[in-house]
C-alpha positions, -999 to 999 in steps of 0.1 A, spaced: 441 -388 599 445 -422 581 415 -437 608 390 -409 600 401 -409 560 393 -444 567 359 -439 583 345 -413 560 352 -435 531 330 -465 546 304 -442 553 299 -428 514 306 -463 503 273 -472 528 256 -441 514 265 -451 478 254 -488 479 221 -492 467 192 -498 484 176 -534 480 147 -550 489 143 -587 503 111 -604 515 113 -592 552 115 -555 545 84 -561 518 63 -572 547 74 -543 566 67 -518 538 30 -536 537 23 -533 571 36 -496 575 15 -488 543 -13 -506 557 -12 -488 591 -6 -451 575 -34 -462 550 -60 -472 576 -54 -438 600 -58 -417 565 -90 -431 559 -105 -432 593 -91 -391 593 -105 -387 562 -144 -410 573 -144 -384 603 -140 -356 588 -168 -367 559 -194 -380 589 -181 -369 617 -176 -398 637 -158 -427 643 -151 -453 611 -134 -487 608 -115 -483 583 -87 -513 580 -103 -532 556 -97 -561 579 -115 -580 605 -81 -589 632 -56 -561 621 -51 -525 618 -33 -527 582 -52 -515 550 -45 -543 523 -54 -521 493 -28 -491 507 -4 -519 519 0 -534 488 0 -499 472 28 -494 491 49 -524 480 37 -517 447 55 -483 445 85 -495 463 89 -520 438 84 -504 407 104 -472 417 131 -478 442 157 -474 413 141 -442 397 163 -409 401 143 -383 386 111 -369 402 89 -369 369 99 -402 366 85 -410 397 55 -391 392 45 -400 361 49 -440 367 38 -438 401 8 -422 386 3 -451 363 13 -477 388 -15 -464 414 -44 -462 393 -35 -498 380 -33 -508 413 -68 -495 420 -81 -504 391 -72 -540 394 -83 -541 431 -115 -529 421 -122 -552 391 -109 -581 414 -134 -570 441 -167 -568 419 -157 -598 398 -150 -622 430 -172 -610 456 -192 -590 436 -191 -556 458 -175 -524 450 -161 -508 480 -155 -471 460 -172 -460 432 -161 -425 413 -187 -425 385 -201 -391 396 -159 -380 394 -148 -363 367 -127 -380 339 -134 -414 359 -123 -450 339 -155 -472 347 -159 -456 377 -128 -473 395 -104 -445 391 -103 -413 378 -72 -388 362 -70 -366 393 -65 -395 419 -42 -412 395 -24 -376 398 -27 -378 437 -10 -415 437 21 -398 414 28 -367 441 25 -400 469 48 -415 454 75 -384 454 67 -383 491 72 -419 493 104 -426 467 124 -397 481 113 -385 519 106 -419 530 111 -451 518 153 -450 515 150 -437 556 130 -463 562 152 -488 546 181 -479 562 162 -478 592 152 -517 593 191 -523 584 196 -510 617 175 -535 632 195 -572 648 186 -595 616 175 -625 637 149 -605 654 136 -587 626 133 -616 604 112 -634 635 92 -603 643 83 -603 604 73 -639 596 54 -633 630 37 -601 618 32 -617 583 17 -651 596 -11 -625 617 -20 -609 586 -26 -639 561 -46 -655 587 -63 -623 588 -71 -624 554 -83 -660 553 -104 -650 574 -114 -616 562 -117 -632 530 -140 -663 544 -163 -634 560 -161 -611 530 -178 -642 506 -203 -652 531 -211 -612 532 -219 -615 495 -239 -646 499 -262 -634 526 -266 -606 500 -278 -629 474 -294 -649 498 -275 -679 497 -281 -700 527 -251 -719 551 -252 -755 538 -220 -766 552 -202 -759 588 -178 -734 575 -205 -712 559 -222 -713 592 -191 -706 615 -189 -672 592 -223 -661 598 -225 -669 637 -191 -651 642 -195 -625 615 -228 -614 609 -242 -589 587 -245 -564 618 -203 -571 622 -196 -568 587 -213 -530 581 -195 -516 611 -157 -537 599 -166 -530 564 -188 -499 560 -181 -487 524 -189 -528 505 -218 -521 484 -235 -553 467 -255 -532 448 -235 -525 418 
């Protein structure tokens, strides 16, 4: 009796302890977010066109950047939050930010816009608008309580070694990715603006990625705005 007294106690004091987050399982959380972010969009390009749609954002990988960082985003800001309007209401503010941001920083760097909701109604600059702010709020319900503490507990299950190794090798993949992405994305613009290669690294981009390459990896990036 005194064993299992014993063994029920660890387990509410495992249940009990909070929840934390250290680099490792943030790099997991951005390439899970990425993933489900990517298949949402290519279900959602389907069903608008009906056919097949790269939708990663990415040139190497399979993990959206804007939904994988949404997705740390969240985590961070509400891991600790108890009450469901909590969540929704800051998770509503904390998404639109998000896409806000990711938007401004698109147009003002590379000078594209890869969504556009001015036609939406009660739209901020055409970046966001009040409804998909609303969307991000019940996401992050879903997200706070049916699947980020599983998901947590779930890497804690994992040997430590070999997740921190499958990580940094996981997260090594995905910032070369985006050097590269990145590199391509720029060049994109340029060729827009008709901005010639004058150095080798402008021409490895446009022999590797060309224009052809970059509508089918990145078929949403207008320059025209």
């Amino acid at each position: 009796m005194e064993i299992e007294h014993d063994q029920m106690s660890e387990q509410i004091s495992e249940k009990a302890q909070p929840i934390t987050l250290d680099f490792y399982k943030i790099i997991f959380l951005y390439l899970l977010g990425g993933m489900v972010g990517t298949i949402w969009e290519t279900i959602l390009n389907y069903l608008k066109v009906g056919q097949f749609v790269y939708c990663s954002g990415t040139i190497f990988t399979p993990f959206n950047f804007v939904y994988g960082i949404g997705a740390v985003a969240i985590a961070v800001s509400l891991k600790n939050l108890k009450k469901i309007w909590q969540v929704f209401l800051i998770g509503s503010l904390v998404g639109g930010v998000t896409e806000y941001t990711l938007s401004f920083l698109e147009e003002k760097i590379i000078g594209s816009r890869s969504w556009d909701y001015s036609n939406e109604i009660l739209n901020i600059n055409g970046r966001i608008t009040i409804p998909f702010c609303l969307f991000w709020g019940l996401l992050c319900i879903i997200v706070v309580f049916l699947i980020y503490k599983p998901v947590i507990r779930l890497t804690n299950q994992f040997p430590p070694k070999i997740f921190h190794i499958v990580m940094l090798v996981l997260f090594t993949i995905v910032l070369i990715d985006m050097i590269f992405s990145l590199g391509a994305i720029l060049r994109y613009a340029q060729r827009a603006s008709g901005v010639p290669a004058n150095d080798p690294i402008s021409a490895f981009f446009d022999s590797q990625f060309d224009d052809e390459f970059m509508k089918v990896r990145f078929p949403s990036m207008d320059f025209s705005k």
